[in-house]
C-alpha positions in Angstrom: 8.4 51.1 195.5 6.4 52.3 197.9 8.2 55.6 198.3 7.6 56.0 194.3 3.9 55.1 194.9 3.8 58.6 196.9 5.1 60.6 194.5 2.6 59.2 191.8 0.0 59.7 194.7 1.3 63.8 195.2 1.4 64.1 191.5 -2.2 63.1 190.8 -3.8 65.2 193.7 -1.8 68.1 192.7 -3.3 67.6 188.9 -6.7 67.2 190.5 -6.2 70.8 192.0 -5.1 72.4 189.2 -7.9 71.1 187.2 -10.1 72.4 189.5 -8.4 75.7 189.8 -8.3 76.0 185.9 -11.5 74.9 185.2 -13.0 78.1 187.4 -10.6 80.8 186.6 -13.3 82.5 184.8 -14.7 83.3 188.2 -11.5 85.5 189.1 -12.7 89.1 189.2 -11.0 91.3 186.4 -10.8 94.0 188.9 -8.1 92.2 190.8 -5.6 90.5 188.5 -5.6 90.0 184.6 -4.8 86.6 183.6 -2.2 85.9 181.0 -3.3 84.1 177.7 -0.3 81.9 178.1 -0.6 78.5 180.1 1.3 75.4 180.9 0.2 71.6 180.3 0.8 69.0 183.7 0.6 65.9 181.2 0.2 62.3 183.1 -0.9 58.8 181.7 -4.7 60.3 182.9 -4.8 63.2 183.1 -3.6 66.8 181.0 -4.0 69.9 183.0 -3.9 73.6 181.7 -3.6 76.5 183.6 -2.8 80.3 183.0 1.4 80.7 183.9 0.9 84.6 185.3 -1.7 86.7 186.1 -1.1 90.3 187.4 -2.9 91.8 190.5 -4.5 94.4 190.1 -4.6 97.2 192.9 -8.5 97.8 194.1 -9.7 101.2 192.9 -9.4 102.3 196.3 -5.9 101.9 196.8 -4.4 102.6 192.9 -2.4 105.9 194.6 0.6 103.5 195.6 3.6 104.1 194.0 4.7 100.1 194.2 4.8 98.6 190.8 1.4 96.1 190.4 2.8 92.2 191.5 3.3 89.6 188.3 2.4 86.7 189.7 3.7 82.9 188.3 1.6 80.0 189.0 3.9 77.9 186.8 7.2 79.3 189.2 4.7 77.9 192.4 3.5 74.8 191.0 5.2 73.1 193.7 3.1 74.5 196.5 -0.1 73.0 196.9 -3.3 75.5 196.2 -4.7 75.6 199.4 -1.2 77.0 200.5 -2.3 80.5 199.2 -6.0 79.7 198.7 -6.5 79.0 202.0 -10.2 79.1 202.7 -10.5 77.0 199.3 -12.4 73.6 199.6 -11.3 72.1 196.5 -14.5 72.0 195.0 -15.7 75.1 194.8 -14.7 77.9 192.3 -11.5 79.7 193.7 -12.4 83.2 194.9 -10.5 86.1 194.6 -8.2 87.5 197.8 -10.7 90.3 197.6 -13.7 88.3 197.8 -16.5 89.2 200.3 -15.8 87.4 203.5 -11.9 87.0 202.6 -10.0 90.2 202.3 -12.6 92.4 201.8 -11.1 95.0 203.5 -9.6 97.4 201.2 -8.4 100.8 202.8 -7.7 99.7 206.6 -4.1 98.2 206.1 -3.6 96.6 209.5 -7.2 94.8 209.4 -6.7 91.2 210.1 -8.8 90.8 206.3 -7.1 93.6 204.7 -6.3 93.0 201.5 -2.8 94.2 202.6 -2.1 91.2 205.0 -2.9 89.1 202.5 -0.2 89.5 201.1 2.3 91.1 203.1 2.1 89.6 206.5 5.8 88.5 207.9 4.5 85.9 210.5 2.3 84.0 208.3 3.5 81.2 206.0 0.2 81.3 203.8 1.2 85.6 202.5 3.4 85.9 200.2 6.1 87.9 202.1 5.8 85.7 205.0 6.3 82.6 203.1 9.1 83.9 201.2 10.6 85.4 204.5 10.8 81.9 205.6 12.0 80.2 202.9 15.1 82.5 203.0 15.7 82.0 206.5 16.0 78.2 206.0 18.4 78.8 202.9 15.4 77.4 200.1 15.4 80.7 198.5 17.3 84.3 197.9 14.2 86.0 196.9 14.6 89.9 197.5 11.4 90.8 199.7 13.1 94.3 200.6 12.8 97.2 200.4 8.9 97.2 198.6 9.7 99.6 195.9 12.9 97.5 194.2 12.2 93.8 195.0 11.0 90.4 193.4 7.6 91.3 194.0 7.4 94.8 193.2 10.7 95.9 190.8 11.2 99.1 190.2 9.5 100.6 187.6 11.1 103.7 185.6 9.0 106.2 184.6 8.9 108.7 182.6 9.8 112.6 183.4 7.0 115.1 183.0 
């Protein structure tokens, strides 16, 4: 009972999240990722959620010469991991920024900046980047998740283009 009560618990904070993160995904700057018109209903006895399933990051300006295919990101394939996982300087009431929002990882050009806009994303010794999470996760046998080499993996797949 009381181990049912938890779940229940974890289920309605997570909802509470999302709601928040949903209802202020208008404030997610179209320079860095496009969100998909598709979304996904969290349906409880109180409560119906809807949030977008992908978005797609978007490189800055500043870096667009990378020959990495742009990431496709899920928020329906991570809706087990709580927000602030990734979101980490989010206080749950606020409107989630963007990665790339002043004071975050603002720094665009200088890769190896502790706020670069890289690390965010691509740090191995953090749990809270995506490559650093996903290392982990591997390690203790949760996931098979390609995270090498960047130009052919889950995050970036290779994209064929065409011959001039």
């Amino acid at each position: 009972m009381k181990t049912n009560f938890m779940y229940v618990g974890m289920a309605v904070v997570f909802a509470v999240l999302v709601i928040i993160y949903a209802t202020t995904t208008s404030n997610l700057s179209e320079e860095i990722a496009s969100i998909s018109n598709d979304s996904a209903d969290v349906i409880t006895e109180d409560l119906v959620v809807r949030f977008p399933v992908s978005l797609e990051f978007k490189r800055p300006e500043v870096l667009n010469k990378v020959r990495f295919a742009q990431v496709k990101f899920s928020h329906f394939d991570h809706q087990d991991v709580n927000c602030v996982k990734c979101h980490h300087t989010w206080d749950g009431k606020t409107p989630v920024k963007s990665c790339a929002a002043a004071g975050c990882h603002d720094e665009l050009v200088k890769k190896g900046q502790p706020q670069s806009y890289f690390k965010a994303f691509h740090t191995l010794q953090s749990d809270i980047s995506c490559r650093g999470c996903h290392v982990k996760m591997n390690k203790e046998g949760k996931t098979d998740i390609a995270t090498a080499p960047c130009a052919n993996n889950a995050c970036h797949p290779r994209v064929e283009r065409p011959h001039n």
